[in-house]
C-alpha positions as CSV (number, residue, x, y, z in Angstrom):
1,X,0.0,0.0,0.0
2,X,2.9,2.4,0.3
3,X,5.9,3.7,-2.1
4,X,8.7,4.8,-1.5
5,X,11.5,6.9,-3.8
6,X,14.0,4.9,-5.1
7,X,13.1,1.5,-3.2
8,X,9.7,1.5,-4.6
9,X,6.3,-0.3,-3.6
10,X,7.2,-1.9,-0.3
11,X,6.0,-5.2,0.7
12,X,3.3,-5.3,2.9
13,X,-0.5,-5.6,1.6
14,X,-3.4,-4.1,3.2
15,X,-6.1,-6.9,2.0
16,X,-9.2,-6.6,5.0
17,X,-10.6,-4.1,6.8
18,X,-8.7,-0.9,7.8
19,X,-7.6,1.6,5.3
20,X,-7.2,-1.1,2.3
21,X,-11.1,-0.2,1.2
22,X,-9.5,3.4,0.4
23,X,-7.0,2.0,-1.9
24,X,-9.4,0.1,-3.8
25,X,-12.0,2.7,-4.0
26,X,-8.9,5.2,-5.3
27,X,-8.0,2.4,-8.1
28,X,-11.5,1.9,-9.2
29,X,-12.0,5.4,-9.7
30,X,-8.4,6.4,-11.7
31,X,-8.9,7.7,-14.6
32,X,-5.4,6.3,-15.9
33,X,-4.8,3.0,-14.1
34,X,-8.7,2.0,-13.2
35,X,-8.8,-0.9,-11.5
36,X,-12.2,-3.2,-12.4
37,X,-15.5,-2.3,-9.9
38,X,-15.1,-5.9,-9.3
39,X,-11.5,-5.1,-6.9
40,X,-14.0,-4.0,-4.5
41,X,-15.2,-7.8,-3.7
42,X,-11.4,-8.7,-3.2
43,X,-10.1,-7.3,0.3
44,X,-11.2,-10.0,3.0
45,X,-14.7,-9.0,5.4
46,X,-14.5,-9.8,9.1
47,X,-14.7,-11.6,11.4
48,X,-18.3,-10.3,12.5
49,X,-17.8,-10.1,16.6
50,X,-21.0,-8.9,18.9
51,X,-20.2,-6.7,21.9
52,X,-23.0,-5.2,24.0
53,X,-25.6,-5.6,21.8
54,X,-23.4,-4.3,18.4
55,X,-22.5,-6.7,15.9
56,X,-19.7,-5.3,13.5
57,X,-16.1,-6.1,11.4
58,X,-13.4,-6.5,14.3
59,X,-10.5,-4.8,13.5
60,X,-9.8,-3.9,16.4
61,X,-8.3,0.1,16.1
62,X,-11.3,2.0,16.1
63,X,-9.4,4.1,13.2
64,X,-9.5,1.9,10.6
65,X,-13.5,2.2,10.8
66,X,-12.6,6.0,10.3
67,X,-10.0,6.6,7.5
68,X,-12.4,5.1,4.7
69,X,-15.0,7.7,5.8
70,X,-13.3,10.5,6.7
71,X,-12.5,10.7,2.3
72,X,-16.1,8.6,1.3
73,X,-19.5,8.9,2.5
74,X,-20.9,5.8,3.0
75,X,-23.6,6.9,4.7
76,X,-27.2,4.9,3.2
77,X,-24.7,2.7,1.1
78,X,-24.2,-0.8,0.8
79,X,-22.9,-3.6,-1.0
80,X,-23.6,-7.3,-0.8
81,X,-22.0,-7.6,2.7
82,X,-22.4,-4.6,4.6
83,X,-23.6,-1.2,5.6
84,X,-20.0,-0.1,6.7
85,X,-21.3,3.2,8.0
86,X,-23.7,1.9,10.3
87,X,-21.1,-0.9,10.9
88,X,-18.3,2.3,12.0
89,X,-21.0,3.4,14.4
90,X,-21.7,-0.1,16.1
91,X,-17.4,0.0,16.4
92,X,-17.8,3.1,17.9
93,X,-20.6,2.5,20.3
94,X,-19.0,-0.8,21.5
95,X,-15.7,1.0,21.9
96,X,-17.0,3.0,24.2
97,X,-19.2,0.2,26.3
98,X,-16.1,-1.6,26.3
99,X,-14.5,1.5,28.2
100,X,-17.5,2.0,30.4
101,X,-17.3,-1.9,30.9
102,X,-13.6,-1.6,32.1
103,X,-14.3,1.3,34.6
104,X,-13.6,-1.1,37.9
105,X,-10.3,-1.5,36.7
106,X,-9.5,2.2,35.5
107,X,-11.8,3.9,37.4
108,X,-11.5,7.1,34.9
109,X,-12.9,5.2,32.3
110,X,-16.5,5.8,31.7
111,X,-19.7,7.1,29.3
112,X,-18.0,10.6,29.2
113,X,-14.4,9.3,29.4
114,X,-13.5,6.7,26.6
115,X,-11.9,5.8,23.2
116,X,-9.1,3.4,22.2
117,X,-7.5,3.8,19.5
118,X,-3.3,3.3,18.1
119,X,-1.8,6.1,19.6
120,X,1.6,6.7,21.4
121,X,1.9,5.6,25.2
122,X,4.0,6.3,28.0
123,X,6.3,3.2,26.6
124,X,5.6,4.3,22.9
125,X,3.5,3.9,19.9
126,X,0.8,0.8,21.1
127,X,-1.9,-0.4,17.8
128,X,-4.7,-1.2,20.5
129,X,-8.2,-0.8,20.3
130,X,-11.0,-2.7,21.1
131,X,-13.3,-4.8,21.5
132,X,-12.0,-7.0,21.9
133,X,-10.0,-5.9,25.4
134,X,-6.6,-5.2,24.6
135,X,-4.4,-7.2,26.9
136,X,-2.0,-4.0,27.2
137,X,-4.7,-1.2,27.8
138,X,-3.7,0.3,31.2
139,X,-6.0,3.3,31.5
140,X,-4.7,5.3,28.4
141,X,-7.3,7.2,26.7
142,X,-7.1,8.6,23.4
143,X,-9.4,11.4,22.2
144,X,-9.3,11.1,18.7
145,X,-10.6,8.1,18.9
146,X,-13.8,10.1,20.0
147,X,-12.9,12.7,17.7
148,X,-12.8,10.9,14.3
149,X,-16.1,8.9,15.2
150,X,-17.9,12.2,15.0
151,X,-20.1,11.1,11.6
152,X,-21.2,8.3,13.3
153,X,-22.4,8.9,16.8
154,X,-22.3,12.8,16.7
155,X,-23.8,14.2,19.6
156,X,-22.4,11.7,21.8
157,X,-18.9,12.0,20.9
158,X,-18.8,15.5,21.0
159,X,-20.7,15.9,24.4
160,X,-18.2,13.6,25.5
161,X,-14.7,15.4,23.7
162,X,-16.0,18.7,25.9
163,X,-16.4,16.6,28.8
164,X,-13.2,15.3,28.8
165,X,-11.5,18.6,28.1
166,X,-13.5,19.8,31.5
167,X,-12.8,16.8,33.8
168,X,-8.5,16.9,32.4
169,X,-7.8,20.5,32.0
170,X,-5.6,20.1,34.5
171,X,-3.6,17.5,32.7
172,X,-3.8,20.4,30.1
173,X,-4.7,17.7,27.5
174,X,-6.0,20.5,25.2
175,X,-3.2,23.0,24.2
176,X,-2.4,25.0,20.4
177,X,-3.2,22.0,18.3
178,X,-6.5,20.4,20.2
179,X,-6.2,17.3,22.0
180,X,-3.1,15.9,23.2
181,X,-2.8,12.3,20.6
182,X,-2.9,10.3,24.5
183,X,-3.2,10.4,28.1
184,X,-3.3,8.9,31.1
185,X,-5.1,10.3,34.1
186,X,-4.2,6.8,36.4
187,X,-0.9,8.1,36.3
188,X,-0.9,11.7,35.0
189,X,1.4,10.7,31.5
190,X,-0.4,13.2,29.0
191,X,1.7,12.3,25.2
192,X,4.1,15.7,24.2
193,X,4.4,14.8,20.7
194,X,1.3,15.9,17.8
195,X,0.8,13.4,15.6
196,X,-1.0,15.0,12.3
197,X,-2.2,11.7,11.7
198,X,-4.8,11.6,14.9
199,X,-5.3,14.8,14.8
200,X,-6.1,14.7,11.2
201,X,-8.8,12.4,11.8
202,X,-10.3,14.5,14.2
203,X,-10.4,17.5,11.9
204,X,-11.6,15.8,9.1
């Protein structure tokens, strides 16, 4: 999926669900190098996982049900497998139950406080997410997670965005360039370094 100047493509394929749906959607729609609509039925679906009530494609990084969307409305669209925008908000909701649903373990987890996406982490960059529970999660939280599920669960996610700024301000985990990419209230890490990538998503 990448390239790279004078090594070329490199050697890793993006073939399921994350952002491999935006490549293919790119290369049916060239107008030099058009790949066949047919592509689109290529990239592997699932696995279907049900968490509190929501049945949806487990990847688990809530962002890759966000980069497809944040360039293609899906909204009212499907094709023979899915409705992957009201699949995204399902992700998103059951992200967010599976914070609330860890709260007795990291107490500031909850409906106002949640969102677990690959971010950095006090011991660096960490590709959790969830549902499933990440065996590593120790209490991060990471508001783009939030952020870039804004098309599908708007009024939630924002309400809760401004009530996280409220509750952390004193972490200062809102500064020049919005959110901070992570933080941790359990033991008051909040990430220095802006990644345009997460931040992106939230804009967009």
């Amino acid at each position: 999926m990448g390239w790279k100047p004078g090594s070329g493509f490199i050697h890793y394929n993006w073939f399921q669900f994350n952002e491999g749906p935006l490549i293919y959607l790119l290369g049916i729609g060239s107008q030099t190098h058009p790949l066949p609509p047919s592509s689109w039925g290529a990239w592997k679906r699932g696995p279907l996982i049900t968490y509190a009530g929501y049945t949806f494609m487990s990847c688990p990084p809530l962002f890759t049900h966000q980069y497809l969307q944040a360039w293609f409305n899906l909204r009212g669209l499907r094709d023979h497998y899915a409705d992957y925008f009201r699949d995204s908000r399902y992700a998103t909701l059951a992200n967010r139950a599976m914070c609330i649903n860890l709260s007795k373990r990291f107490p500031d987890y909850g409906p106002n406080a949640w969102g677990i996406t690959a971010s950095d982490s006090a011991a660096g960059y960490v590709a959790w997410g969830g549902p499933p529970v990440p065996s590593d999660i120790n209490g991060t939280l990471v508001p783009c997670a939030a952020g870039g599920s804004i098309p599908f669960a708007p009024g939630r996610c924002i309400r809760d965005l401004m009530s996280m700024g409220r509750k952390y301000s004193y972490l200062h985990i809102y500064g020049r360039y919005g959110f901070v990419d992570a933080f941790n209230p359990l033991t008051g890490w909040v990430d220095k370094d802006v990644l345009g990538i997460d931040q992106g998503i939230t804009l967009v």
